[in-house]
C-alpha positions in Angstrom: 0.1 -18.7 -5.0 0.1 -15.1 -6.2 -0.2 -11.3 -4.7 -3.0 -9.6 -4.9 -4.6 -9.0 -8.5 -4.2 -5.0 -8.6 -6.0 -5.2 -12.1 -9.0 -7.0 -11.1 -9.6 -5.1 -8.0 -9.7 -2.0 -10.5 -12.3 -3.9 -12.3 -14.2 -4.8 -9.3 -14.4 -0.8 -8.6 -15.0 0.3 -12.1 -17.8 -2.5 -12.1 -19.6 -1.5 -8.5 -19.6 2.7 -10.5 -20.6 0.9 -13.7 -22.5 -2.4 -13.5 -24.0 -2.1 -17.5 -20.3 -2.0 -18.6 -19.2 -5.5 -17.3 -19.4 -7.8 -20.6 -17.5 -11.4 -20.7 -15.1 -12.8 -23.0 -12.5 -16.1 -23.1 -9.1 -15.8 -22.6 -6.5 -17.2 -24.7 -6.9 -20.6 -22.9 -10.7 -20.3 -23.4 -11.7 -19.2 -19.9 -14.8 -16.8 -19.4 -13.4 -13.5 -17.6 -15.1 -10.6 -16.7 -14.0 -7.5 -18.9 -14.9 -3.9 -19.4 -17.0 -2.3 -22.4 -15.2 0.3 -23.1 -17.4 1.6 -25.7 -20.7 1.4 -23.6 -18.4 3.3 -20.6 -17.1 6.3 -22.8 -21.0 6.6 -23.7 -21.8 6.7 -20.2 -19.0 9.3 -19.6 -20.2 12.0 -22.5 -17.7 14.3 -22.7 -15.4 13.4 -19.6 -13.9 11.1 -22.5 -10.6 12.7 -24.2 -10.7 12.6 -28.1 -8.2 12.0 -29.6 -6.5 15.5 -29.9 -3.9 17.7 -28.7 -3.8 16.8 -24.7 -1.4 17.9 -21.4 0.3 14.9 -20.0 3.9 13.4 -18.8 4.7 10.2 -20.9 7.9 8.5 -21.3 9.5 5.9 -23.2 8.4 2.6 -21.1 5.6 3.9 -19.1 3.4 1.9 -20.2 5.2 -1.6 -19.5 6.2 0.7 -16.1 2.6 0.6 -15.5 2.0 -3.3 -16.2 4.9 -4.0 -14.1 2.9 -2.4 -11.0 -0.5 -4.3 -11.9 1.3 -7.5 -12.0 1.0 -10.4 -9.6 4.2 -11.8 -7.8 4.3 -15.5 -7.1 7.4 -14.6 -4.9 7.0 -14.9 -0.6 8.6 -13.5 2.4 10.7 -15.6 4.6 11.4 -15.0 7.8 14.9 -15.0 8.9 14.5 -15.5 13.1 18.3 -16.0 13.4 19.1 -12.5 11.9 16.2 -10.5 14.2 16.0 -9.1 17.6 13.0 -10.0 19.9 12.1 -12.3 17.5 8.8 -13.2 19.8 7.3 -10.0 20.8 8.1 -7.0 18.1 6.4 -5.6 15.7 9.0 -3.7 13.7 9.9 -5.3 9.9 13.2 -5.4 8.2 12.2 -6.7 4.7 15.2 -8.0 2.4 14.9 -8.3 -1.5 13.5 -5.7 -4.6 10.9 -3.4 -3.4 8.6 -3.7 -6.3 8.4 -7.6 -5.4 7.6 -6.5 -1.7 5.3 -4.4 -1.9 3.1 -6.0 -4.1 3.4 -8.9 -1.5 2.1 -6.6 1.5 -0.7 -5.5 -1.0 -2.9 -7.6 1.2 -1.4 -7.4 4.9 -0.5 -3.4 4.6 -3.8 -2.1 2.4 -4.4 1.2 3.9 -2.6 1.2 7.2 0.4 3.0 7.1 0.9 6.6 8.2 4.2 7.9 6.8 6.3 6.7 4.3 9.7 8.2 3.7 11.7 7.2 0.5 15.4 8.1 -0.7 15.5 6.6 -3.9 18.1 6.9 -6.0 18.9 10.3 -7.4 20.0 9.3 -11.2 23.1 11.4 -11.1 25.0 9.3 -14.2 26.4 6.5 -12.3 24.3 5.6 -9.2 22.5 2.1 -9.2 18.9 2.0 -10.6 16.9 -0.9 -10.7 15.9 -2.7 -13.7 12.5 -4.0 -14.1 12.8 -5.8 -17.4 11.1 -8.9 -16.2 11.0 -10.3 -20.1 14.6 -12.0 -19.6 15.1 -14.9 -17.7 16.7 -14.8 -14.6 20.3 -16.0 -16.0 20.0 -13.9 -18.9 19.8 -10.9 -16.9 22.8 -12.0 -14.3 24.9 -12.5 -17.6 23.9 -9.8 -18.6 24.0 -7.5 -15.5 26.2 -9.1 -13.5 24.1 -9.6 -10.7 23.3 -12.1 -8.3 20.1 -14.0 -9.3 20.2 -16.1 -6.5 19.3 -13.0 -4.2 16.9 -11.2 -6.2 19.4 -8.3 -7.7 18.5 -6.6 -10.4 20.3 -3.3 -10.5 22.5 -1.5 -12.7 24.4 2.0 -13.8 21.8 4.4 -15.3 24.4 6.1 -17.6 24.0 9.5 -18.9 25.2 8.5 -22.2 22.2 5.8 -22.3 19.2 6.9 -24.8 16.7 6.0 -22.2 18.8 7.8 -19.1 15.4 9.9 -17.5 12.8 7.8 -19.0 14.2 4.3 -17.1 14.3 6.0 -13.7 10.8 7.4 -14.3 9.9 3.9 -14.8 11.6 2.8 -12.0 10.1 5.2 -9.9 6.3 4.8 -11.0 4.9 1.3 -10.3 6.7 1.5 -6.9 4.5 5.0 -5.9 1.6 3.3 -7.4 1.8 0.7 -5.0 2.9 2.8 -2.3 -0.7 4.8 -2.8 -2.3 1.7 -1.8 -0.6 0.7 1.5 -1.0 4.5 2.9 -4.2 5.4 5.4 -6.6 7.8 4.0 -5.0 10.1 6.3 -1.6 9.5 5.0 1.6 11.1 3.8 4.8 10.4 1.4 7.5 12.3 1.8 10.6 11.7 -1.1 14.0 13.0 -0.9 15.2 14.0 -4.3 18.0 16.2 -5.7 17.9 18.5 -9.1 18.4 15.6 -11.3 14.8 14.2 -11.3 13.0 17.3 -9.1 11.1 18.5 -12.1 9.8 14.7 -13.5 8.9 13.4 -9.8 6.6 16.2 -9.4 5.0 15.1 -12.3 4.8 11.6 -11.4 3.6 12.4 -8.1 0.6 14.7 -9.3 -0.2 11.3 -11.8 0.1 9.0 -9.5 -1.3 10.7 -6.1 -3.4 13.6 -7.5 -2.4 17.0 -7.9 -4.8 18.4 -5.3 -3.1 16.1 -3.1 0.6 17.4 -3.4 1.1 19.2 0.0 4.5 21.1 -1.2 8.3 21.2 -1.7 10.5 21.2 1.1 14.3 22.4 0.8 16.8 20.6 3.1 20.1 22.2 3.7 21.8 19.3 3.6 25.6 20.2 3.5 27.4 23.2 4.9 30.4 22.1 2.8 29.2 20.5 -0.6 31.5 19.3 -3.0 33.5 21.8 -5.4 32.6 19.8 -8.6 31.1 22.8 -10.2 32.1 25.9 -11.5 28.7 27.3 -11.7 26.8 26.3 -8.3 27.7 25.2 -4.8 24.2 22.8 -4.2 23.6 22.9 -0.4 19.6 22.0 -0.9 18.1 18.9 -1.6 14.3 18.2 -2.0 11.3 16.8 0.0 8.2 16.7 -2.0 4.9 15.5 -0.2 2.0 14.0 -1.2 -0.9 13.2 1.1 -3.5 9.9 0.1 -6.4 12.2 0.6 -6.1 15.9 1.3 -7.3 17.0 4.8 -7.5 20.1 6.8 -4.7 18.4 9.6 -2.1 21.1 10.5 1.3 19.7 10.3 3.3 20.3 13.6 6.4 22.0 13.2 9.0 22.6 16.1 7.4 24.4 19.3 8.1 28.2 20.4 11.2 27.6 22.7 10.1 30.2 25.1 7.1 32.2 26.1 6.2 35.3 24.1 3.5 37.7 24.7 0.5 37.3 22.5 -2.2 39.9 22.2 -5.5 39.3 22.6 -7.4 41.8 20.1 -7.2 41.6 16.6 -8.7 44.6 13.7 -10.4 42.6 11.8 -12.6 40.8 14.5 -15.3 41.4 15.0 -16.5 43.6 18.3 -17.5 40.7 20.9 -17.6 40.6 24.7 -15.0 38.3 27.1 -16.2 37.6 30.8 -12.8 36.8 33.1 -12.9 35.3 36.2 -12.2 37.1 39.6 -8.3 36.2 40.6 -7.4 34.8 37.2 -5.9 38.1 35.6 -2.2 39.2 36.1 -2.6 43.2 35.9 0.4 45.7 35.7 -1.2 48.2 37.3 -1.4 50.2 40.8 -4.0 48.9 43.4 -7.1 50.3 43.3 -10.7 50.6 42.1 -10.9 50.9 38.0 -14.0 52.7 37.2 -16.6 51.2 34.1 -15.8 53.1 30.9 -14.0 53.7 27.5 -10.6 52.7 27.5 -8.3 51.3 24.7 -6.3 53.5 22.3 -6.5 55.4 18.8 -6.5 51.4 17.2 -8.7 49.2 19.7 -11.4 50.7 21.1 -11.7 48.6 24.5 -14.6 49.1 27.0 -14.5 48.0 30.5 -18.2 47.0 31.3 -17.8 46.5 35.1 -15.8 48.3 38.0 -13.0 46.5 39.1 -10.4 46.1 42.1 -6.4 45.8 41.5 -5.0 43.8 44.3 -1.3 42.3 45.3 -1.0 42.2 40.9 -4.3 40.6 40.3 -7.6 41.9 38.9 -9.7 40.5 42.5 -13.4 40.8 40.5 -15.0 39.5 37.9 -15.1 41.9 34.9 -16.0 41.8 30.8 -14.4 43.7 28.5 -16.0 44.6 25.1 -13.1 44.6 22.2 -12.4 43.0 18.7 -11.3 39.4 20.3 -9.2 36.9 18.6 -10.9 33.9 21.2 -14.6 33.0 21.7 -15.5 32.9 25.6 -15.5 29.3 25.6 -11.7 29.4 23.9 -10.7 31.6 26.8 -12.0 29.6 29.4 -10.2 26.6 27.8 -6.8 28.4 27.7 -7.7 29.2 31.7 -8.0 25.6 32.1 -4.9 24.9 30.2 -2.7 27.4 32.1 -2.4 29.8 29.7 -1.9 33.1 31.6 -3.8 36.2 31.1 -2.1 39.9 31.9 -3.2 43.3 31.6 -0.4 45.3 31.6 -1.1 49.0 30.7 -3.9 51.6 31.3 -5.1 50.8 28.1 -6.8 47.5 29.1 -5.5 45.8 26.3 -5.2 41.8 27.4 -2.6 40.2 26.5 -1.6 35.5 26.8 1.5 33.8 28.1 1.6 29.9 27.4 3.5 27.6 29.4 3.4 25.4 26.1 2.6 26.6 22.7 1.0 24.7 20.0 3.8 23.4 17.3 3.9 26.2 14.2 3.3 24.7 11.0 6.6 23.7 9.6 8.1 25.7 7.2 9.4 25.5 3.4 13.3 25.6 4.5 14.6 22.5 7.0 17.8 23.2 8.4 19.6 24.1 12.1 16.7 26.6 12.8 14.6 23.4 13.1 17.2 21.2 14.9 17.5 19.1 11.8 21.2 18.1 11.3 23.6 18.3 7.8 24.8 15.3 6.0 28.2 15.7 7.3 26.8 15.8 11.1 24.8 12.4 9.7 28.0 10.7 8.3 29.8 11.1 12.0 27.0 10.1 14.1 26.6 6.9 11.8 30.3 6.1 11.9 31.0 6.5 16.0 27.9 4.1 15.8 30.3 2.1 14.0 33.4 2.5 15.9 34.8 5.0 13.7 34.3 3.5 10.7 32.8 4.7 7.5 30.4 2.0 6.7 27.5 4.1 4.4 28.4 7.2 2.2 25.5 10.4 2.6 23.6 8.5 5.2 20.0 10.9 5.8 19.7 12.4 10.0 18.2 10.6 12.0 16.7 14.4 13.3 15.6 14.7 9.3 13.3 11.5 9.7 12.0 12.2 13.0 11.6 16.1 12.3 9.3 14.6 9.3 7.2 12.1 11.5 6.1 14.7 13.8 4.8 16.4 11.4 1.4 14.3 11.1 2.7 10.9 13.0 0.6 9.9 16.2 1.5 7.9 19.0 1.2 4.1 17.3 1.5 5.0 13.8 3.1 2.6 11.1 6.3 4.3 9.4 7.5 2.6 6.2 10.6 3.2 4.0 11.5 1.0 1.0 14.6 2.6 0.0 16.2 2.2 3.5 19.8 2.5 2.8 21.4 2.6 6.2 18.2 2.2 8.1 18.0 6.0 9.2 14.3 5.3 9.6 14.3 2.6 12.2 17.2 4.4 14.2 14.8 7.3 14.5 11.6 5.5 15.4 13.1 3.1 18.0 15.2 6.7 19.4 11.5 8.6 19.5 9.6 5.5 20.8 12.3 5.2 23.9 12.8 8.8 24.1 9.2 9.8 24.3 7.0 6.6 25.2 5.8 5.8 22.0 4.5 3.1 20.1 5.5 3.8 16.0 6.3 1.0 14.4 8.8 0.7 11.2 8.5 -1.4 7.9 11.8 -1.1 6.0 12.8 -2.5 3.1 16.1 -2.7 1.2 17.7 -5.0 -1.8 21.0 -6.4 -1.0 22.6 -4.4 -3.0 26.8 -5.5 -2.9 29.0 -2.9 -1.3 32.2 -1.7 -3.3 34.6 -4.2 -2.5 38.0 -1.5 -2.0 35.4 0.3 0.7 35.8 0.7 4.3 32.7 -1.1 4.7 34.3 -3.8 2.7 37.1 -4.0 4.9 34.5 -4.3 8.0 33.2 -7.7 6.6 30.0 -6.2 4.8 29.0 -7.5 2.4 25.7 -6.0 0.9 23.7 -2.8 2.5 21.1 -4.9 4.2 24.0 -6.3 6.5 25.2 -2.3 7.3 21.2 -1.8 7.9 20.7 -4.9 9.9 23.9 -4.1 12.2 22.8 -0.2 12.5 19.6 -1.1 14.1 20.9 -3.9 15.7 23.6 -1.0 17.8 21.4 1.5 17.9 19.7 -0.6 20.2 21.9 -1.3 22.0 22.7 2.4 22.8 19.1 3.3 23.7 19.2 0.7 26.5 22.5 2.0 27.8 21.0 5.7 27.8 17.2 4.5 28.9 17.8 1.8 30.7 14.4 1.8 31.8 12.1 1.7 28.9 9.5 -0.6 27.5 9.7 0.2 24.1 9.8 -2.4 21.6 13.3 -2.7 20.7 13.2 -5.1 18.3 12.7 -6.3 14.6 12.0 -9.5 12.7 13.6 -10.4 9.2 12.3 -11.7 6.0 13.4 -11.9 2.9 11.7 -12.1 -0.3 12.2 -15.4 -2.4 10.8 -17.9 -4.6 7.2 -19.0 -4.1 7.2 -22.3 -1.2 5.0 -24.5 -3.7 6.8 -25.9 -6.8 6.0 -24.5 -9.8 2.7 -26.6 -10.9 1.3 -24.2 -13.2 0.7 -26.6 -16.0 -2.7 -28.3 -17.0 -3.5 -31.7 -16.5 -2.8 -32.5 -20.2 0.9 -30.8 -20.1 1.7 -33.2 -17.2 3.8 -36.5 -17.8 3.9 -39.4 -15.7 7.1 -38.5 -14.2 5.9 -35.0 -13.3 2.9 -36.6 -11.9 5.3 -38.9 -9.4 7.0 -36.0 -8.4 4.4 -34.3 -7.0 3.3 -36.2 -4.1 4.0 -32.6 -2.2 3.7 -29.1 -3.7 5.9 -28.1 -1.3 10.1 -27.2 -1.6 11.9 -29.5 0.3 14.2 -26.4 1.5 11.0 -24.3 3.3 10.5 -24.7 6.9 7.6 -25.0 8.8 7.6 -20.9 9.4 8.5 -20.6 5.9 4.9 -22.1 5.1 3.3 -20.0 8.3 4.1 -16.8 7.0 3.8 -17.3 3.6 -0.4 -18.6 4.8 -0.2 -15.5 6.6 0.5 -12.8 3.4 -1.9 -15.2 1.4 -4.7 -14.5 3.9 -3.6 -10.8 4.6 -2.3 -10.9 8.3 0.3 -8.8 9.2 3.6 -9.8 9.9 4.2 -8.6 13.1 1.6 -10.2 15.1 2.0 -12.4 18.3 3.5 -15.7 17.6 4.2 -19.0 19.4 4.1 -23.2 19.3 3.0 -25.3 21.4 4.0 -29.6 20.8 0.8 -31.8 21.3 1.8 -35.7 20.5 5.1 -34.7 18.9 3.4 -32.5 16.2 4.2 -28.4 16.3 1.0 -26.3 16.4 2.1 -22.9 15.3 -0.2 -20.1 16.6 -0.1 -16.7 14.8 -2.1 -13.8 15.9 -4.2 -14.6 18.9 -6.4 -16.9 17.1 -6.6 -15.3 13.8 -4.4 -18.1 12.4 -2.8 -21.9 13.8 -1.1 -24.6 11.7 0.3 -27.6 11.7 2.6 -28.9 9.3 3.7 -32.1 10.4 3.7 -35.6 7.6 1.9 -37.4 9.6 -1.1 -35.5 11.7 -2.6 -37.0 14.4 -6.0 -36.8 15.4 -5.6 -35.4 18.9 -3.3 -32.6 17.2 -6.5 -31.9 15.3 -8.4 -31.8 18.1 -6.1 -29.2 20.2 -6.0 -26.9 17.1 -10.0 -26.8 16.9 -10.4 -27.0 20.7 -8.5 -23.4 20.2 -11.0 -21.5 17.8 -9.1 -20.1 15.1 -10.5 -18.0 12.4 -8.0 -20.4 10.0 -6.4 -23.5 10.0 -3.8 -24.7 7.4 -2.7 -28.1 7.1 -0.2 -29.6 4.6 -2.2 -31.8 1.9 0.5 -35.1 2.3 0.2 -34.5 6.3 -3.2 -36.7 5.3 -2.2 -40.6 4.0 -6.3 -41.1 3.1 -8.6 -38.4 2.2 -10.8 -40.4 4.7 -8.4 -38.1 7.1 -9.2 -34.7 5.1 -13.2 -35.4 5.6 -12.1 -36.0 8.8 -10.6 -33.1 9.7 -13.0 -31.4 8.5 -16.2 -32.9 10.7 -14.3 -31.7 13.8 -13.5 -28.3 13.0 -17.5 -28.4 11.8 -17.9 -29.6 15.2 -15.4 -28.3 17.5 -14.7 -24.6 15.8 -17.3 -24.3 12.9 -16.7 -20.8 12.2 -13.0 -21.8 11.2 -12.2 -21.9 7.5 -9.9 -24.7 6.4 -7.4 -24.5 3.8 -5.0 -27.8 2.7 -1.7 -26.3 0.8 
């Protein structure tokens, strides 16, 4: 009934290092619990251990509670929402509705370590955008009162004033448990990249080398995003915002930039080489010079000394023999015969014998500091258009990010089948780019986004449209981008789809009493821990983040003696949910091998049915593991 203990995993690790610090002690309640010597561990550290002097760190007012916030459980769940998706059945593309922080402490489990890329926008603190608030010590109608939000839908947001005392230090701890639990979901091989302005620049980068390691902060991009920025200074005109990028664990990948456009000629000696010798093939050397036989000898000029080794023939613009030249080489023998291979081309051109290489394609350069038309990446203002013809003409996001921007990024380290996440998602920029790229190209990327349905202004155009929060603008932007890639690509088979949930209460009632808090009423009422509102894929999904399956996997029911078997993941998962189970509904679920099996507990009138149950999985599918919610 709770995400995944991020404390106690940091325990578990700690302990596995240091097994002689693990000491117990009872909780408040009087429970034993595993805890930590610290003494005996600063012991064990010597003088790794800071005293208690002058030091180099970022604190902030509130980063410790920023912290907590992050280690936390959540007792929340995901539901899905099949009536606001597309392809429901086959995709595997998420659109997550409700507070990040919640979320992704939910996908702890599912998501540990398997995305790729995640791209971020988060609020840029300017004095009067929205910033969450993370003050979980109210209650829930406290903080509507007091915010004027909608409880009912998760919203906790606010202005972040300039004038407030705590105006850097609350976006700092807004930011911070978030990229902590952002580390966690990215591979090993992984990347963030963040979009920030001048407002926060300075304490991100500070955050960033806290929370993902300073070695591991890959550098600063600067994104011209406006040829026409706003004249509300007297001082500046700011046409640059900010990418920072942090990798999970630094690696020697080269990013891939945009490729050459068209061919160049590339020489093949280099001064600091050392001298080595290259063999080339009869016929597979262009050569610039007259027919004729080309004597063994010293060649070159007053920079490369180059020696021909072996007489040769010119013929119709090809060298006709084998040859070797001895020079300072860039390439090996066996990179040359690679390039060959590849159809790289190989000329001679002058009497000097110098060799020079044509590629039909060349490698992607490694991206550079500056992101602007030079790398096809469009402006804000070129965003803003494309985003409102999407809309018919109407101005449904303000500053929406380029769909070149996120796809420009992806490229850079992204393979074919790679899991993109955003959790700021705004306008769904993201998505719009992985579904283009996936139908453009013939890939398989796949999105997570997620976004809290943060209200639009209610004098807006997007207002006016019948929106009502941002997740409805994302929802509908995916939803017609869609629809435009099948109208220009008629033919392709990527998945073009996404499936909806959206973060909410827990489906058990709240039962965490012990037994000597309960009344007798209390005790009649629970007959079922179940909410009378949840659904049978209410409780599938929420067995599935409990037991770590993704969300995207296969799905589908089948009906045996009026019950619904729900089947989740090619075996990994089946349930049935039904009041009243029968035993040949049993039977077809076991008969089916499942690595789980979840059944609701007043499904069973007896518990002569439970043991039941349970002798013919132990029969029929012993390797299954049972759970009763």
């Amino acid at each position: 009934m709770k995400s995944a203990d991020l404390a106690g995993e940091n325990i578990a690790r700690l302990l596995e290092l240091f097994p002689m610090c693990a000491l117990e002690q009872r909780d408040s309640l009087g429970n034993l619990q595993k805890k930590i010597d610290f003494e005996k561990l600063k012991l064990l550290l010597g003088e790794a251990v800071a005293d208690d002097g002058e030091r180099y760190e970022f604190t902030w007012a509130g980063k410790r509670e920023a912290y907590l916030q992050a280690a936390a459980g959540s007792t929340k769940t995901l539901r899905p929402a099949r009536e606001d998706s597309v392809n429901w059945d086959s995709t595997q593309n998420l659109y997550l509705e409700g507070d990040n922080l919640e979320v992704l402490k939910l996908l702890q489990k599912s998501y540990l370590g398997k995305v790729k890329m995640i791209y971020i926008d988060p609020p840029y603190n300017t004095g009067s955008d929205l910033i969450y608030d993370d003050d979980f010590r109210v209650s829930a109608k406290a903080y509507a009162v007091r915010n004027g939000a909608r409880s009912d839908q998760g919203m906790r947001l606010r202005a972040n004033t300039q004038s407030g005392g705590r105006f850097h230090s609350d976006w700092c701890s807004m930011i911070y448990p978030r990229l902590l639990l952002a580390r966690n979901l990215l591979a090993d091989d992984g990347a963030i990249f963040i979009s920030i302005d001048d407002n926060e620049v300075e304490n991100l980068k500070k955050i960033g080398h806290e929370v993902f390691g300073e070695a591991n902060f890959i550098g600063q991009w600067n994104w011209y995003k406006s040829a026409t920025p706003p004249n509300l200074s007297k001082k500046i005109k700011k046409n640059i915002e900010y990418i920072l990028c942090y990798e999970k664990k630094h690696n020697s990948f080269k990013y891939r930039g945009i490729r050459k456009s068209s061919p160049s000629s590339n020489g093949l000696l280099n001064q600091t080489n050392r001298e080595g010798i290259l063999a080339f093939p009869a016929g597979a050397v262009e050569a610039g010079l007259a027919d004729g036989l080309y004597r063994a000898g010293m060649y070159g000029t007053d920079r490369y000394r180059i020696e021909l080794l072996d007489d040769v023939h010119v013929k119709n613009g090809l060298f006709s023999d084998r040859f070797r030249l001895r020079s300072r080489f860039k390439w090996s023998q066996e990179k040359l015969e690679n390039e060959l291979a590849n159809g790289t081309k190989i000329a001679i051109r002058t009497a000097s014998f110098s060799p020079s290489y044509e590629k039909t394609e060349y490698d992607p350069e490694v991206p550079p500091n500056l992101i602007d038309k030079s790398v096809y990446v469009d402006t804000t203002e070129q965003a803003g258009r494309m985003l409102a013809a999407l809309f018919d003409n109407q101005k449904v996001f303000d500053y929406p990010k380029p769909v070149d921007l996120i796809v420009y990024l992806m490229d850079f380290l992204c393979g074919e089948e790679d899991l993109v996440m955003d959790f700021f998602s705004g306008s769904a920029t993201t998505a719009h780019a992985v579904l283009q790229e996936n139908a453009r190209r013939g890939l398989r990327r796949k999105f997570i986004l997620v976004q809290i349905p943060e209200a639009v202004d209610g004098h807006s155009e997007a207002a006016r449209a019948g929106y009502t929060d941002i997740c409805e603008i994302g929802r509908e932007r995916i939803r017609r981008a869609i629809r435009k890639i099948k109208e220009e690509t008629p033919d392709t088979g990527a998945d073009l789809g996404f499936r909806v949930f959206r973060a909410d209460e827990s489906n058990m009632k709240e039962t965490f009493f012990t037994p000597k808090e309960y009344t007798q009423m209390q005790l009649a009422g629970l007959e079922s821990g179940i909410k009378p509102d949840r659904t049978e894929l209410d409780l599938l999904f929420g067995c599935a983040l409990d037991w770590g399956l993704p969300l995207s996997l296969p799905y589908e029911a089948k009906t045996v003696d009026g019950c619904t078997l729900h089947l989740y993941g090619n075996g990994k998962l089946a349930a049935c949910f039904a009041e009243h189970i029968p035993e040949s509904a049993v039977r077809a679920m076991a008969l089916l091998h499942p690595q789980r099996a979840v059944f609701r507990d007043d499904g069973f009138s007896e518990s002569c049915e439970k043991l039941n149950v349970e002798e013919i999985f132990h029969t029929l599918a012993p390797e299954c593991r049972i759970k009763v919610i």
